[in-house]
N, C-alpha and C positions, 0 to 999 in steps of 0.2 A: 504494500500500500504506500503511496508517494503522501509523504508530509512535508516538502515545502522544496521550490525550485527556486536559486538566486540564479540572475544573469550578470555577466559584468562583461568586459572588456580591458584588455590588457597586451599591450601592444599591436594594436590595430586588429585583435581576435577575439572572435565571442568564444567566451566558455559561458556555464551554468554550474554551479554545484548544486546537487541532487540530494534530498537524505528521506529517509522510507524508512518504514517499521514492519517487524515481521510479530511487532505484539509481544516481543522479547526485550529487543533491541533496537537501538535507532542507529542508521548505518548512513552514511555522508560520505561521497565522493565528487570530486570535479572532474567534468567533462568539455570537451573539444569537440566539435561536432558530430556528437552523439557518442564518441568513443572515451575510453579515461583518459585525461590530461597527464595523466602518470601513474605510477604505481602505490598511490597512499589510497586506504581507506579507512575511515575515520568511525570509532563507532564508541555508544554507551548506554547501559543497561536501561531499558524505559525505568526499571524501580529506583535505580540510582538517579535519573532523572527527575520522575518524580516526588524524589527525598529533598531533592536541592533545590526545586522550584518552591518545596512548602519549607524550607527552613527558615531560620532566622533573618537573614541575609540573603535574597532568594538568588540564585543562579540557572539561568537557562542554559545547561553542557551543550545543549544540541547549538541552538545560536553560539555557540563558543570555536562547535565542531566546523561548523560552516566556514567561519570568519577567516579559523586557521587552513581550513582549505580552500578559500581563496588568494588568503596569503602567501600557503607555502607555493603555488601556481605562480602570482607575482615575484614570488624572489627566487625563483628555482630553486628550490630545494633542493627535486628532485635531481633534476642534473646536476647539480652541487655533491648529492651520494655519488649518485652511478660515476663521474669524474672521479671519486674519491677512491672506489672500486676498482675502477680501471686501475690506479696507479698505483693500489696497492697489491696489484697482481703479477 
């Protein structure tokens, strides 16, 4: 089941990050037209979700999850590992 699509743009490209529940779990990845944008996926338990939206201090993990996977797309990350891997091979 789909719970929320962001669109952005980032370097003259659309992505979207996606994040969906399977009623367990909420699971967030960014994509490139249609496919992953890389190889992170981002996930956190709906119960631990919703412990930290009813706490004291309330925290949305999923909007957290997202943010950071638009982010790590913005600053390569990704290519920052896989470069990191190559040289250490």
């Amino acid at each position: 089941m789909q719970y929320e699509t962001q669109e952005f743009q980032h370097n003259g490209v659309a992505y979207e990050v996606r994040s969906a529940t399977d009623g367990t779990t909420i699971w967030v990845r960014a994509f490139e037209g249609g496919r992953p944008a890389n190889g992170y996926t981002y996930s956190v338990a709906l119960e631990t979700q919703i412990v930290a939206l009813s706490d004291k201090y309330p925290r949305d993990l999923a909007a957290s999850l997202i943010e950071t996977a638009e982010d790590d797309v913005k600053s390569g990350k990704w290519e920052q590992y896989v470069a990191a891997v190559k040289a250490a091979s």
